[in-house]
C-alpha positions as CSV (number, residue, x, y, z in Angstrom):
1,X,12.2,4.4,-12.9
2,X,15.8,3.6,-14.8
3,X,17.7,6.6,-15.9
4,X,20.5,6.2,-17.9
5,X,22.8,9.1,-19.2
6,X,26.2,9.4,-21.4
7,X,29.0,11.0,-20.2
8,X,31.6,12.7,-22.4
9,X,34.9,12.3,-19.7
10,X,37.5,14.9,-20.9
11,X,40.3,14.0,-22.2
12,X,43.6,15.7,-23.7
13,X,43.5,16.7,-27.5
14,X,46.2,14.5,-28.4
15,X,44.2,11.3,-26.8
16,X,41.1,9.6,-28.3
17,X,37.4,10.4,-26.9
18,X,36.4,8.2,-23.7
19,X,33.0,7.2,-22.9
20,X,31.5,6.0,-19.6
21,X,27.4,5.1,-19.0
22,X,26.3,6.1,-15.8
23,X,22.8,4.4,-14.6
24,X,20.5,6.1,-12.1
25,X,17.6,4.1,-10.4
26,X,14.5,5.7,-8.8
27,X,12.3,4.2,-6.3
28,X,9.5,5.2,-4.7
29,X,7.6,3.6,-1.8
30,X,4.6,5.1,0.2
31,X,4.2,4.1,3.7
32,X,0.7,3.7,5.2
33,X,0.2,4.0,8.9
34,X,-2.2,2.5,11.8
35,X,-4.9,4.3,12.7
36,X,-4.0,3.2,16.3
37,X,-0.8,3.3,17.5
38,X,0.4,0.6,20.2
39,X,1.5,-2.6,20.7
40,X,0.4,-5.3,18.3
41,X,-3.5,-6.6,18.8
42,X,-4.0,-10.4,20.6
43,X,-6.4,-10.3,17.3
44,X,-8.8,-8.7,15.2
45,X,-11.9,-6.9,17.4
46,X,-15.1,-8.5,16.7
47,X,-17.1,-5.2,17.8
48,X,-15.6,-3.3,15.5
49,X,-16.0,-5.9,12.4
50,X,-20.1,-5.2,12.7
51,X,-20.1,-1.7,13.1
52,X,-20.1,-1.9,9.1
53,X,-21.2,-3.8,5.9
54,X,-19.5,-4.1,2.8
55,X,-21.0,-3.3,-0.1
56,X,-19.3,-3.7,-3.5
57,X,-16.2,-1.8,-3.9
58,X,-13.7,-0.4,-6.8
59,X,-10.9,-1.8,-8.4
60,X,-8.6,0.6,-7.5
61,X,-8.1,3.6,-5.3
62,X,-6.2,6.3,-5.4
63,X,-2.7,5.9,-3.0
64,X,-2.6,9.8,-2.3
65,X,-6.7,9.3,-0.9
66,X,-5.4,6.6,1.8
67,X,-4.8,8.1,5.5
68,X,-4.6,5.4,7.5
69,X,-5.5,1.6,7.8
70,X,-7.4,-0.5,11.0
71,X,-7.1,-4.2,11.1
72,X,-10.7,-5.4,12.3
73,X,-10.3,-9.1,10.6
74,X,-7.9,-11.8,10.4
75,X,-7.7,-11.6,6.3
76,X,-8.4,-8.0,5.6
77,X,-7.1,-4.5,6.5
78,X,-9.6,-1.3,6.7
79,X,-8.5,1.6,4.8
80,X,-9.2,5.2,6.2
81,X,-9.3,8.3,3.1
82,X,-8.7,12.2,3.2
83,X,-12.6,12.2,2.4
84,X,-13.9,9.7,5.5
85,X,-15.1,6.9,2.9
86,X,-13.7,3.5,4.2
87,X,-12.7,0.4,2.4
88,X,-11.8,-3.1,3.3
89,X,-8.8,-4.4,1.5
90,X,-9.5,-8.2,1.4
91,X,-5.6,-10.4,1.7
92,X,-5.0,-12.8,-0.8
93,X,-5.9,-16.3,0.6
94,X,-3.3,-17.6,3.3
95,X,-2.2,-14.1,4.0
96,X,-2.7,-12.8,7.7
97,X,-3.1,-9.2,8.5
98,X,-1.5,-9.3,11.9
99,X,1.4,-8.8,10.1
100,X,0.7,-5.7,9.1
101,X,0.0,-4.2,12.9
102,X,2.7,-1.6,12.5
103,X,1.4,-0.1,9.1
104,X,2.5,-1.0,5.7
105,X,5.0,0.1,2.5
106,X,3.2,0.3,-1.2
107,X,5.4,0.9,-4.4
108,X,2.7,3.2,-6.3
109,X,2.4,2.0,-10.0
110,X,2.6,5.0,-12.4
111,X,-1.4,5.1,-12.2
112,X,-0.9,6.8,-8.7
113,X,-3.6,3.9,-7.5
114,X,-3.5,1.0,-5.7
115,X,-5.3,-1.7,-7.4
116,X,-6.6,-5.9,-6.4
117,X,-5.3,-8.6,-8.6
118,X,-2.2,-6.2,-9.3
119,X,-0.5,-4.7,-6.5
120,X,1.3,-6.1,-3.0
121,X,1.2,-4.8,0.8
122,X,4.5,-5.1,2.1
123,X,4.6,-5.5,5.9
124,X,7.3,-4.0,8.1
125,X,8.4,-7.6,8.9
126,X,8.8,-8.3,5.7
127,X,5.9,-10.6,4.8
128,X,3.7,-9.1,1.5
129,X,0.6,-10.0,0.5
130,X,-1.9,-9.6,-2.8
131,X,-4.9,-7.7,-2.1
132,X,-8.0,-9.8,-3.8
133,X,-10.5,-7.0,-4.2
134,X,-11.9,-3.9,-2.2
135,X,-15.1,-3.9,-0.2
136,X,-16.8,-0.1,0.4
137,X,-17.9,-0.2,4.3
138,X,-20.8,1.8,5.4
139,X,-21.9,2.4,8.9
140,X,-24.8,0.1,10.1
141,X,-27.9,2.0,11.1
142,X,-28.7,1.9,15.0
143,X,-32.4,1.1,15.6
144,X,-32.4,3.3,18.1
C-alpha cells in the first residue's frame, strides 16, 4: 500500500508558503511455519506421501485459514488449516521444496487469499517459487 500525504511546513507571514510531499509505504508479509520443527529433512518421507490422495482442489485459499505447512514431496508443500482440511500446494516446475524446510513468507494480495497461477512462496533462503495449483488431500481408508 503507497500512502502519500501534503505537508503545509510553517513558515513566517512575511515568507511565501512551502510545500514538502511525504511518502509512506506499507508492507505486509505473513509467515507460515513447519508443522515440525528441526533440522532440515535428508528428503521428503515416502510414508507419509500415501497416507493421502488428492482430489481436486480450489483456486485459492484463504491466508488467515493456513496453520502450518509439511513437506511430504520433493515439488509440493502440504498445507495444515484452523479447520483440519489439508491441501497440497503443487511448486511451479523446477522449484524444490527443500527449500522451504524452515517455513515460508507470503505477501497477502488484497483478496486475503493465496491463490495458483498468481502468487509466490518465498523461502527463508531466499529462493521463491509459483504455486501451480492446489490438490485437497483426504486420509486413505485402512482395510482393516
Amino acid at each position: 500500500m503507497l500512502y502519500s500525504v501534503l505537508l503545509l511546513l510553517n513558515a513566517p507571514a512575511a515568507e511565501p508558503v512551502q510545500w514538502a510531499q511525504l511518502t509512506i509505504e506499507q508492507r505486509v508479509i505473513i509467515r507460515v511455519p513447519m508443522a515440525k520443527k528441526g533440522r532440515a529433512p535428508v528428503r521428503p518421507v515416502p510414508e507419509a506421501r500415501n497416507e493421502w490422495k488428492e482430489k481436486k482442489g480450489p483456486r485459492c485459499i484463504a491466508l488467515r485459514s493456513i496453520r502450518s505447512a509439511n513437506i511430504v514431496m520433493e515439488n509440493a508443500i502440504d498445507l495444515l488449516l484452523a479447520d483440519n482440511h489439508r491441501y497440497r500446494a503443487r511448486l511451479a516446475r523446477g522449484c524444490s521444496s527443500m527449500g522451504f524446510y524452515s517455513g515460508f513468507y507470503v505477501e497477502p494480495d488484497e483478496d486475503g487469499s493465496l491463490c495458483s497461477g498468481r502468487d509466490v512462496l518465498q523461502a527463508r533462503s531466499g529462493a521463491s517459487c509459483g504455486i501451480d495449483g492446489f490438490r485437497r488431500l483426504e486420509p486413505i481408508e485402512s482395510e482393516d
